[in-house]
C-alpha positions in Angstrom: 34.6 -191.8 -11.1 34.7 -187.9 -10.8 36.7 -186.3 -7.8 34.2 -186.0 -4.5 31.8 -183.1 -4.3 32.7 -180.9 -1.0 30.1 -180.0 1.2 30.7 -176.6 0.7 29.9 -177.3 -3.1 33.6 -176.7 -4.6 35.8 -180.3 -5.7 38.7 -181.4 -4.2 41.5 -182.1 -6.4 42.8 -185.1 -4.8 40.1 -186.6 -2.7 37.7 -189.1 -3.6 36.4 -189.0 -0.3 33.3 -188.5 0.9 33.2 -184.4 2.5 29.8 -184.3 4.0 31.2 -181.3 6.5 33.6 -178.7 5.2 36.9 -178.2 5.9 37.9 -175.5 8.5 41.3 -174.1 9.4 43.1 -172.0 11.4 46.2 -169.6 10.0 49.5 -170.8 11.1 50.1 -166.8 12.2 46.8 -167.1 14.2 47.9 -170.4 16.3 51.1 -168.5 17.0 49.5 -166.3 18.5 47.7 -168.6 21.0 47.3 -168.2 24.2 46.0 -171.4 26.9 43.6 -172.8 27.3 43.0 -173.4 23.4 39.4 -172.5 22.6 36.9 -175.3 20.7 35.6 -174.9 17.2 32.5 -173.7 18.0 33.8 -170.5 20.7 37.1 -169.6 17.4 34.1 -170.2 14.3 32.5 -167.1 16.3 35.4 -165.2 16.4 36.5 -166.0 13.5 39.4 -167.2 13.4 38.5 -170.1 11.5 39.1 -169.9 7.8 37.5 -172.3 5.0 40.2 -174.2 3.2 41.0 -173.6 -0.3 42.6 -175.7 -2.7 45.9 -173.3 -3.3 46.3 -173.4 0.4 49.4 -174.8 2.3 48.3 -177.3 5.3 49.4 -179.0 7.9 47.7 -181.8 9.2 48.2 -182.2 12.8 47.6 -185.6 14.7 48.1 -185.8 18.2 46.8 -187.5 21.2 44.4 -185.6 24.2 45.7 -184.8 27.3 42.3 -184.6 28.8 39.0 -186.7 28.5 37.2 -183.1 27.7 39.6 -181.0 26.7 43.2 -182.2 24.7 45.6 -179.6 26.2 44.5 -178.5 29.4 47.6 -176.6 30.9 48.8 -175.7 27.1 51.8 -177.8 27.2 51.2 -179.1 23.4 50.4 -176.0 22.3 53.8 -174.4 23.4 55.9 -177.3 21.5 53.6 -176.8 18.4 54.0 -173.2 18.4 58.0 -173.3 19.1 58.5 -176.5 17.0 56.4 -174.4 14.1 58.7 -171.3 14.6 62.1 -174.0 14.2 60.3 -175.1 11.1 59.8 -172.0 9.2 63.2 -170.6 10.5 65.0 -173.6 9.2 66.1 -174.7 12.7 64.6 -177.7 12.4 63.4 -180.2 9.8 67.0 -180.3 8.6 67.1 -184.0 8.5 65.1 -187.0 7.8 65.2 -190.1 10.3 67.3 -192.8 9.7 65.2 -195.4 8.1 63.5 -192.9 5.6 67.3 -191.9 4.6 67.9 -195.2 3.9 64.8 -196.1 1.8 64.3 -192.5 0.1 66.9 -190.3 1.1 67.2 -187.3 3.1 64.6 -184.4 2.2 65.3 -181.1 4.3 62.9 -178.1 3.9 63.5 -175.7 1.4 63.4 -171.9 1.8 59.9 -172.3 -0.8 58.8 -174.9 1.5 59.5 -173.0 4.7 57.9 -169.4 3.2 54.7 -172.2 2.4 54.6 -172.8 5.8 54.9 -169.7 7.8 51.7 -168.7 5.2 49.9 -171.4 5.8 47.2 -173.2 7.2 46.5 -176.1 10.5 43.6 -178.2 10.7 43.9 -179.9 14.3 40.4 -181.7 15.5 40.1 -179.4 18.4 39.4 -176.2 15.8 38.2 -177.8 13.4 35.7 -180.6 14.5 32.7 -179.5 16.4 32.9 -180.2 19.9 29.6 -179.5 21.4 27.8 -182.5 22.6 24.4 -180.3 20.6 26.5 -180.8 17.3 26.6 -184.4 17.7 25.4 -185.1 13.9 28.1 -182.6 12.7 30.7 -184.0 14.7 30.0 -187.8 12.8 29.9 -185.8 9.8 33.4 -184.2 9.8 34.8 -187.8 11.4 33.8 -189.1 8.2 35.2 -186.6 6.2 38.6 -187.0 7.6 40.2 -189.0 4.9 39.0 -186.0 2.9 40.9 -183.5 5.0 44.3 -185.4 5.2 44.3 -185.5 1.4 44.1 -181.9 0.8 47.0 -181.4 3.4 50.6 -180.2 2.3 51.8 -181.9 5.6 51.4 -184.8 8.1 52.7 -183.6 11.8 52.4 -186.3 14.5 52.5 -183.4 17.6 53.5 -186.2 20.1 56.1 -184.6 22.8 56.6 -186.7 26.3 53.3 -185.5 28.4 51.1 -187.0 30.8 47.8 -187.4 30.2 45.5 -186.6 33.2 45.1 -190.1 34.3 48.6 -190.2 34.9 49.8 -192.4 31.2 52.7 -191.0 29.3 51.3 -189.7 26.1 54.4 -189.8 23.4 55.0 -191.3 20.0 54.7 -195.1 21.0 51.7 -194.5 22.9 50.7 -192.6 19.6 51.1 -195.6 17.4 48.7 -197.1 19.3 45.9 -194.8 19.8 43.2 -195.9 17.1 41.7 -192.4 16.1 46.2 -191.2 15.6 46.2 -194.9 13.6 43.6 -193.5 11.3 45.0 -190.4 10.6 48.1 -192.4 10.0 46.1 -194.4 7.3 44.4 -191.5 5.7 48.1 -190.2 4.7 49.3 -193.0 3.6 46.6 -193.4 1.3 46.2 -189.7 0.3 46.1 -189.6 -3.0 48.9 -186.9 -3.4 51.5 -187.2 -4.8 53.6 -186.3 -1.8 52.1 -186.0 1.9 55.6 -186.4 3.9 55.0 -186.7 7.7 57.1 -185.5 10.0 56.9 -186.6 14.1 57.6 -183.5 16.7 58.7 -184.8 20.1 59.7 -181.3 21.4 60.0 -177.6 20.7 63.5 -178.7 19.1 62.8 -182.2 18.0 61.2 -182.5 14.4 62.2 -184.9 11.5 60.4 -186.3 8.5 59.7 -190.0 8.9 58.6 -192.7 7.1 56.1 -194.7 8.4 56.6 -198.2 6.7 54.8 -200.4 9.9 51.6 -198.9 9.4 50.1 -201.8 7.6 50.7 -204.2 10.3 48.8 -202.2 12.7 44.9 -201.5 11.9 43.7 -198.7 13.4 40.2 -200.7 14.8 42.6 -202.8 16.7 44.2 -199.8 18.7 43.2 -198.3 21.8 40.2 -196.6 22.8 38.8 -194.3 25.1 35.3 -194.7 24.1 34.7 -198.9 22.5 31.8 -197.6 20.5 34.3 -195.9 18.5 36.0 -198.5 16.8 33.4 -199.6 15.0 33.2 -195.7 13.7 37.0 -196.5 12.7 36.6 -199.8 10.7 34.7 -197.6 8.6 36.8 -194.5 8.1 39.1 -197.3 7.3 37.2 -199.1 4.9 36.6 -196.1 2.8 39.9 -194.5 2.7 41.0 -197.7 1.2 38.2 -198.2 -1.3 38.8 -194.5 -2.2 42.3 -194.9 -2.7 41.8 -197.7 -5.1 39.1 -196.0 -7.0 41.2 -192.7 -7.7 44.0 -195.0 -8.7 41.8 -196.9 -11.1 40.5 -193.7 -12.6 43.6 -192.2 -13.3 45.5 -195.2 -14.6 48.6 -194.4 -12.2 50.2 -196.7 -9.5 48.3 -200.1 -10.6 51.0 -201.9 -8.9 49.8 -199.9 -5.5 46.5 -200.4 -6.5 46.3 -204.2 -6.6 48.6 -205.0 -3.9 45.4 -202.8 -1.6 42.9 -204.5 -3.6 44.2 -207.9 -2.8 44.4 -206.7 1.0 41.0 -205.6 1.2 40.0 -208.7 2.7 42.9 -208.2 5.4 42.1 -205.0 6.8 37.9 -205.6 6.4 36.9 -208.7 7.7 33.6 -208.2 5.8 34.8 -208.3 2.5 35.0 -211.1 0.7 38.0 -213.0 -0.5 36.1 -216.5 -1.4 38.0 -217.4 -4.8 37.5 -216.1 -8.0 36.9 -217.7 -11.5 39.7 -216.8 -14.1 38.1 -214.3 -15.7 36.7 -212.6 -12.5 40.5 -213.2 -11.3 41.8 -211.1 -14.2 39.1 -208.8 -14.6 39.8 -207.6 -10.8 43.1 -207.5 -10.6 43.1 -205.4 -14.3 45.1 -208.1 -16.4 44.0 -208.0 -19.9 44.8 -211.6 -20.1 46.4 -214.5 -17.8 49.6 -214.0 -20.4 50.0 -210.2 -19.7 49.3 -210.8 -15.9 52.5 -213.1 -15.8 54.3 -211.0 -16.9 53.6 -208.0 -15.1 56.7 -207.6 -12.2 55.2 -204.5 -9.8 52.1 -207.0 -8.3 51.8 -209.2 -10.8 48.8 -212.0 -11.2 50.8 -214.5 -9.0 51.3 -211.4 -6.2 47.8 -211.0 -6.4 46.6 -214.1 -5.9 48.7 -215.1 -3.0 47.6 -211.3 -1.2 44.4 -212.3 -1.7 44.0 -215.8 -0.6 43.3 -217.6 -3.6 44.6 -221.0 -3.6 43.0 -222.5 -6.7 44.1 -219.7 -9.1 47.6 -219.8 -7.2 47.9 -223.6 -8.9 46.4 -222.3 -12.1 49.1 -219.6 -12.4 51.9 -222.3 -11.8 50.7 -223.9 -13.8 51.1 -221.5 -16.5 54.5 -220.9 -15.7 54.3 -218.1 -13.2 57.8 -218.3 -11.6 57.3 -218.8 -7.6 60.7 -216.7 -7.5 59.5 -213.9 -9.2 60.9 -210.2 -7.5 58.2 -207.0 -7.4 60.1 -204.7 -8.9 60.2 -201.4 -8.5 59.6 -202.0 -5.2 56.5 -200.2 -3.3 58.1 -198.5 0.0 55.4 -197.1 1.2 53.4 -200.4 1.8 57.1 -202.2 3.0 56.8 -204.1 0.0 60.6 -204.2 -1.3 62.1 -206.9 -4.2 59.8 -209.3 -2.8 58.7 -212.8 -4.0 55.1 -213.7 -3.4 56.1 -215.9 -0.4 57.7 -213.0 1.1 54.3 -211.1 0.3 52.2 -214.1 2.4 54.6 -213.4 5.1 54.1 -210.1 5.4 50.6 -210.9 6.0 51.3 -213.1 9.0 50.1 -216.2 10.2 46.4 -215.5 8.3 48.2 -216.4 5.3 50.0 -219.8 6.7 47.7 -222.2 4.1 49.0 -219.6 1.0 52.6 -220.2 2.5 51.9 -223.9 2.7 50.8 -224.3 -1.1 54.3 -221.9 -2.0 56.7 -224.1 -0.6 55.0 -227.1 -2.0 55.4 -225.6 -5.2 59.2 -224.9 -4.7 59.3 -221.9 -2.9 62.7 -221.0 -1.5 62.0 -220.5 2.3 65.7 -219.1 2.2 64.7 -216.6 -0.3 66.1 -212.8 -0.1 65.6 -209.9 -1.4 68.6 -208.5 -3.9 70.6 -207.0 -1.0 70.5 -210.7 0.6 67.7 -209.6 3.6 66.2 -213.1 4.2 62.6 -214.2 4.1 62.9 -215.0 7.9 63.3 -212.2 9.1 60.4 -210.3 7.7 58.1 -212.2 10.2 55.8 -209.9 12.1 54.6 -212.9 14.3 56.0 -216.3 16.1 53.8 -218.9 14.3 55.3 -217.6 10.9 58.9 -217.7 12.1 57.6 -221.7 13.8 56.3 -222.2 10.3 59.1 -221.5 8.3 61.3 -222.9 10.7 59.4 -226.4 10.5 59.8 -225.8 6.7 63.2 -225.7 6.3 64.5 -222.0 6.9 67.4 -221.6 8.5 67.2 -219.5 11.6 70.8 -218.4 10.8 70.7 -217.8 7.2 72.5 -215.5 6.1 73.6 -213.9 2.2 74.0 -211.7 -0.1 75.2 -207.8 0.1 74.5 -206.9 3.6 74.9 -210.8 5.1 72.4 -209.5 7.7 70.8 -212.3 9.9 67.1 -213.7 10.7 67.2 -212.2 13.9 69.3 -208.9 12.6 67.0 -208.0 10.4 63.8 -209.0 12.8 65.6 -206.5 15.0 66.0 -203.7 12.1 62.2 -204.4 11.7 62.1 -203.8 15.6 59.2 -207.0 15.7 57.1 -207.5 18.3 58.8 -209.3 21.5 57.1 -212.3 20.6 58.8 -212.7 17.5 62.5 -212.3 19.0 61.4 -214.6 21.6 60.7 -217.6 19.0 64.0 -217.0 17.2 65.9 -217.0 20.3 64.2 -220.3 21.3 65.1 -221.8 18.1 68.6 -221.1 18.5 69.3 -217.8 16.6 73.1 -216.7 17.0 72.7 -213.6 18.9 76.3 -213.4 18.7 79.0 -213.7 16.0 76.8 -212.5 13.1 78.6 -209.4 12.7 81.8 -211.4 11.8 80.5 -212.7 8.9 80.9 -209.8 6.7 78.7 -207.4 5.0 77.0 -204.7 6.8 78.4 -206.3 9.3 76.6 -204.7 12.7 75.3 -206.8 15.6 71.9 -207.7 16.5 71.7 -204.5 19.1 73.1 -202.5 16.8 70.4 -202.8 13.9 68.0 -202.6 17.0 69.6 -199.7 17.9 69.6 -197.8 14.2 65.9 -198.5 14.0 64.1 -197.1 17.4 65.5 -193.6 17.9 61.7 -192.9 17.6 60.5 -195.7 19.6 63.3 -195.7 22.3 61.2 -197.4 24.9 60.2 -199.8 22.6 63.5 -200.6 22.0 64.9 -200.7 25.5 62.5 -203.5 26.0 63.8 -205.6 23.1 67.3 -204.3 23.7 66.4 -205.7 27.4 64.9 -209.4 25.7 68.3 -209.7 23.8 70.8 -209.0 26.7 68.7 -211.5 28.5 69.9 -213.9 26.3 73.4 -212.8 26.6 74.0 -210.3 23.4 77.0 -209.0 23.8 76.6 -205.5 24.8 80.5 -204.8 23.2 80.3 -206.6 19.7 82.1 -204.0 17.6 81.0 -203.5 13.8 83.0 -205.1 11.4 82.0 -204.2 8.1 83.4 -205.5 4.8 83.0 -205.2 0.8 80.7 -202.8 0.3 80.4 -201.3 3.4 84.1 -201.0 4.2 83.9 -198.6 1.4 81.2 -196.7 2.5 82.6 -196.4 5.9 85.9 -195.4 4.6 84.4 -192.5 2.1 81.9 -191.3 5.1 85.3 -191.3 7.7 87.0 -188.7 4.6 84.0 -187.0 4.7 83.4 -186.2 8.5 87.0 -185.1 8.2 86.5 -183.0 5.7 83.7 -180.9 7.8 80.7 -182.7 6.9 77.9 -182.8 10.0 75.9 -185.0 8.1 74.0 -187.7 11.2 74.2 -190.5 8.3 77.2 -190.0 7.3 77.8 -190.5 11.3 76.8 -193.4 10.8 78.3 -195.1 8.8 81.8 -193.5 9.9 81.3 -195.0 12.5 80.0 -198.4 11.3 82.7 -200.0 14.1 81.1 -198.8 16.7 79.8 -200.8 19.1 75.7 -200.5 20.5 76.5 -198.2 23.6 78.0 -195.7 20.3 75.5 -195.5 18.5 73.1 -195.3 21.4 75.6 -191.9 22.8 75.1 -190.2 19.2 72.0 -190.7 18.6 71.0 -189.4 21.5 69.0 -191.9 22.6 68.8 -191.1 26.7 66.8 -194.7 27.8 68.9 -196.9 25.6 72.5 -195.6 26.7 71.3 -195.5 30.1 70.1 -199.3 29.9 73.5 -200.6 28.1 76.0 -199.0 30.6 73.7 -200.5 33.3 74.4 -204.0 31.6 78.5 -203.2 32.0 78.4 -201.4 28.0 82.4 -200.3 28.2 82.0 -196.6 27.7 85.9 -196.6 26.5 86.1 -199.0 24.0 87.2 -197.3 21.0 85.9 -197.9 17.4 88.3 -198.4 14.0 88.6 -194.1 14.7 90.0 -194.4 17.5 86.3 -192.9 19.2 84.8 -194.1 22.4 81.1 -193.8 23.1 82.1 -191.5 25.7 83.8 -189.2 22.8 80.8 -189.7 20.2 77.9 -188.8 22.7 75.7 -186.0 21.9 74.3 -183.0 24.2 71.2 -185.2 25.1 73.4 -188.3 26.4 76.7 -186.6 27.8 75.5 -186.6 31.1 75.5 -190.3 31.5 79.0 -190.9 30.7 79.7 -188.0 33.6 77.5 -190.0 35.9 79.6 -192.8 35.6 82.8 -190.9 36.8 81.0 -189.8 39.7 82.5 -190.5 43.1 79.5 -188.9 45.6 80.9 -188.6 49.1 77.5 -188.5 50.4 76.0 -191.5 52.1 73.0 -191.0 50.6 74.2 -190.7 47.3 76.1 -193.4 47.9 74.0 -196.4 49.2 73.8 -200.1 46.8 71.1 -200.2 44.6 70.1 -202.9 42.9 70.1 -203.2 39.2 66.0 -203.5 39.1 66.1 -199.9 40.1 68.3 -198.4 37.8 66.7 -195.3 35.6 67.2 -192.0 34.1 65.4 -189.3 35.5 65.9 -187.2 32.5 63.9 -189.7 30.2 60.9 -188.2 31.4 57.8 -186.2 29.6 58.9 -183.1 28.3 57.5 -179.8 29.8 56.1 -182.1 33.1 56.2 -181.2 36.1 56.1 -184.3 37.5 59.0 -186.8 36.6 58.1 -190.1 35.7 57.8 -192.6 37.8 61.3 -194.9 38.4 59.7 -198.0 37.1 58.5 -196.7 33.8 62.3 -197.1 32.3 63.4 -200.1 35.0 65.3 -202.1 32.7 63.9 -205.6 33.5 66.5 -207.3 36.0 67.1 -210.6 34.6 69.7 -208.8 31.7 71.5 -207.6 34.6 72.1 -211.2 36.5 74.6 -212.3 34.1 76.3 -209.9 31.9 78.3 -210.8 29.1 81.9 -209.5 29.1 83.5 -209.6 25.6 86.9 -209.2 26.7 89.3 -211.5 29.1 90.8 -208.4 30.6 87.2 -207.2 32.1 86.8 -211.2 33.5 89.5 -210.2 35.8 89.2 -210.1 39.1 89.5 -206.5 40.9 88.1 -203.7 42.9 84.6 -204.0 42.7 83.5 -201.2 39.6 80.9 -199.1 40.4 78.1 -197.8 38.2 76.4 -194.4 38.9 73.0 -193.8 37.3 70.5 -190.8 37.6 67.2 -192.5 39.3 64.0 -190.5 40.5 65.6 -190.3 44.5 69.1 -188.4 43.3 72.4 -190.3 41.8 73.2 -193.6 42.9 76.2 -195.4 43.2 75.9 -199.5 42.1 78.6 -202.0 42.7 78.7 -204.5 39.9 
């Protein structure tokens, strides 16, 4: 299959997408330049400012959500983070650092000064300048919808433009309201299945926040089943969807590169499109998909091999066939495929990942001798992956233990469902089967507790994780549970601490200096406002030093210092001064950037049952005393709480 024919006549060099509208853009000088209100396609096409993309041009893709139902920046509050956040980026203010879970799966990828020249001389396609808008240019508007696969893969760049702003119904529009916007999930799924090389996205939450990310959830969440302001277009979705896939595989196939990639998406086809069929396959029709040569060479294939295959894609019968020729239930996929979260897996760890749809696949596994205790080759159990309560109740019934734990990093069920940061209803189900929610950091290993690998994993979805955080102290986590690292880890703590103290400014090697610290530390350094706000409102000791001899207090960055002063506070005023209760507790500053209007208390309420009984993890705080009082910043001024 050749590369797709562009509507403009020319062929793009990556896309097999369908183009049937060509692809505008607008300089990166000229949206600098900008001024609000931001004008349409059709009023800049005039003027124009718009500019015909090129295949030697540097672009960035930019997704974000409208702020309007007619127009998606009406006061020009995402344009001004765009346009600072753009200048950070080309100085080299920004963009220094990758988040914390892509610096753990690929490492950290700063821009260089090539990268940053690219971008100052580049290119932005944003739907606003480069979709028609006219309600008379319907039929090109469904056009260049269609052909948005097309444009993400001729991108240099994926920015999610999502700072905290209110939409004009009043809903906070940010990057977990983002994640679940269907049109942004699509754009998410176009650039994860560009066929570049390299697409790296980076997520811009203000004029000085910017950091590569890597989006490893986005198979869980189809873009059809996300929100929408008009129903009609979901169906529109499912079918951007369905061809971005198709096209994905098909440039794979041609090129004879990534066959691994390209069977795990054919075996998901049936997953994601609920009209494609999946009914099982004869052998040869088995093989002849998949692209085994022979049922020999398909065994032994280890990236997605035949027995992978069959379980993604529901195949019972030739699951029992392959066993039958000796395909290993235990087998690893190796190298592992990141970008789909598909690490040293085994095929049962594969039917989890597809959820409860593939209960009857996980049913014939562990007849067949799957290990329900399985891990990966750092010792991450099977369990954990779960993305939904009847897989955990399944497994459970099945014979996995709840608080399994192994291997390298001895990380838990629940610690690594947390890491994950799972839905609510999947913390829920291990905590009613009996998880440990405490102790698991003393076994060893990485050696952090359940809020802590929360913690690590939701600096980008922070409330998101207040709301699990809030779930766990519910069920009396200990909000104090220092790390304890060992093996390892120790090391890596140890070599990090030398090099901290040798000048380094690195935010992982942070980290992992401060592996001791308990959840209210690494909430204070990585400046995550809601979360540090929540734990010292559940009695988080703001003094409690780690193996440095560091408090939170001491390791808290510009954006959470405040806090820790608001707890010293002593207002004289009576106002200022009145019992609040713990439902009411806040911070005003975790608001939408660039608003006018502060968010409402309520939006950041930490729920009030983790406040009735909170945990105290040493005797000496059990003592009785002068009643301690907490101050917090709410929406009416500070406030004084006696706990």
């Amino acid at each position: 299959m050749a590369a797709a024919i562009l509507s403009d006549g020319s062929r793009s060099e990556f896309s097999f997408h369908a183009r049937p509208f060509p692809m505008w853009t607008v300089s990166v000088s000229e949206v600098l330049r900008m001024r609000s209100p931001i004008q349409p396609h059709e009023k800049l096409l005039r003027s124009g400012q718009l500019v015909l993309h090129e295949p030697e041009f540097y672009t960035i893709f930019v997704s974000h959500q409208w702020l309007g139902r007619h127009h998606p920046d009406p006061d020009g509050k995402q344009l001004q983070v765009l346009q600072e956040a753009l200048g950070g980026c080309i100085s080299g203010r920004l963009l220094k650092e990758s988040d914390s879970v892509a610096r753990w799966y690929v490492g950290n990828n700063p821009t260089s000064s090539k990268e940053r020249r690219a971008m100052r001389d580049g290119y932005i396609w944003l739907d606003w300048f480069c979709i028609p808008q006219s309600p008379s240019q319907e039929a090109k508007q469904s056009f260049a919808i269609q052909s948005i696969a097309s444009y993400v893969g001729d991108c240099s760049l994926f920015m999610a433009l999502v700072p905290g702003l209110r939409h004009e119904s009043g809903n906070v529009c940010d990057y977990e309201s983002w994640l679940r916007r269907g049109w942004c999930l699509a754009e998410l799924w176009c650039t994860q299945l560009s066929n570049r090389r390299s697409l790296p996205m980076i997520v811009v939450r203000g004029p000085d926040a910017a950091e590569f990310v890597l989006a490893l959830n986005w198979v869980y969440t189809l873009p059809h089943e996300g929100d929408f302001t008009i129903e009609a277009d979901r169906s529109r979705i499912r079918d951007v969807l369905t061809s971005s896939v198709e096209s994905r595989i098909a440039f794979l196939e041609a090129n004879e590169t990534e066959l691994g990639l390209c069977r795990y998406l054919k075996g998901r086809l049936h997953d994601w499109n609920p009209g494609h069929s999946h009914t099982p396959r004869s052998e040869e029709d088995f093989l002849s998909y998949f692209g085994f040569p022979s049922l020999a060479k398909g065994l032994k294939v280890r990236q997605i091999g035949a027995l992978a295959c069959a379980v993604l894609s529901d195949d019972i019968p030739m699951i029992r066939r392959l066993v039958q020729a000796r395909a290993s239930v235990g087998s690893r996929c190796k190298p592992a495929l990141v970008n789909v979260d598909v690490l040293t897996w085994t095929p049962l760890h594969l039917a989890v990942q597809r959820g409860s749809r593939a209960l009857p696949v996980m049913a014939e596994l562990l007849r067949l001798r799957a290990d329900p205790n399985s891990t990966d080759t750092i010792g991450l159990p099977l369990l954990g992956n779960s993305r939904d309560a009847a897989t955990v109740e399944f497994l459970v019934q099945h014979h996995a233990d709840v608080n399994f734990q192994s291997g390298l990093t001895k990380v838990s069920p629940l610690g690594l469902s947390a890491a994950r940061v799972s839905p609510a209803s999947v913390i829920s189900k291990f905590l009613e089967l009996r998880a440990d929610i405490n102790g698991s950091e003393a076994r060893g290993g990485l050696g952090h507790s359940v809020l802590v690998n929360l913690i690590w994993s939701t600096s980008n979805l922070q409330k998101e994780g207040v709301e699990l955080a809030a779930l766990l102290v519910s069920a009396r986590a200990d909000v104090n549970a220092s790390g304890r690292p060992t093996g390892l880890f120790r090391c890596l703590e140890l070599g990090y601490r030398a090099a901290v103290c040798l000048g380094c400014r690195d935010s992982y090697a942070a980290f992992h200096a401060n592996s001791s610290s308990g959840p209210l530390g690494y909430a204070a350094f990585t400046g995550q406002v809601p979360m540090v706000s929540f734990l010292l409102a559940s009695r988080a000791d703001p003094d409690l030093p780690n193996s440095r001899g560091l408090t939170p207090r001491q390791l808290a960055d510009a954006r959470t210092q405040h806090l820790f002063s608001a707890c010293d506070c002593h207002p004289t005023d009576e106002r200022l001064t009145e019992e609040c209760p713990p439902e009411r507790l806040t911070d005003s500053n975790r608001q939408p950037l660039f608003c006018e209007d502060p968010l409402s208390s309520h939006e950041w309420d930490p729920p009030t049952e983790c406040m009735q009984k909170p945990l105290r993890s040493s005797p000496d705080e059990a003592r009785s005393g002068p009643a301690r009082r907490f101050v917090s910043r709410c929406s009416e001024g500070f406030v004084a709480v006696r706990l």
